[in-house]
C-alpha positions, 0 to 999 in steps of 0.5 A: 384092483388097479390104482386109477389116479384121481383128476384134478380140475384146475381152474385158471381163469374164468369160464366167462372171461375165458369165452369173452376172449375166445368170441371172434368179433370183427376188426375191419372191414376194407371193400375193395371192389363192387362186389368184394369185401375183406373183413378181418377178425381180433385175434389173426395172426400177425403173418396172416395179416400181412400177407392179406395186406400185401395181396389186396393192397399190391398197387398202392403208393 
């Protein structure tokens, strides 16, 4: 018979921790017309966020 090597389980961190980080929960929430609303969640990504910020707030001094 072949060898199959053993699978080893390794734990870093807590199973609860670890889906407390991963829940998305909302950050803010920005209307900005009558019927439009932006809402932004933790955990985007610095890049994204800029560009978001630059198309919905292109006219602002």
């Amino acid at each position: 018979m072949d060898e199959k090597p053993e699978i080893v389980r390794i734990k870093l961190e807590d199973d609860q921790r670890r889906a407390q980080l991963s829940t998305a929960t909302k950050a803010f929430q920005v209307k900005i017309d009558t019927n439009k609303t932006v809402v932004v969640y933790n955990h985007i990504q610095g890049y994204i966020l800029d560009a978001l910020m630059k198309a919905v707030f292109a006219n602002a001094h």
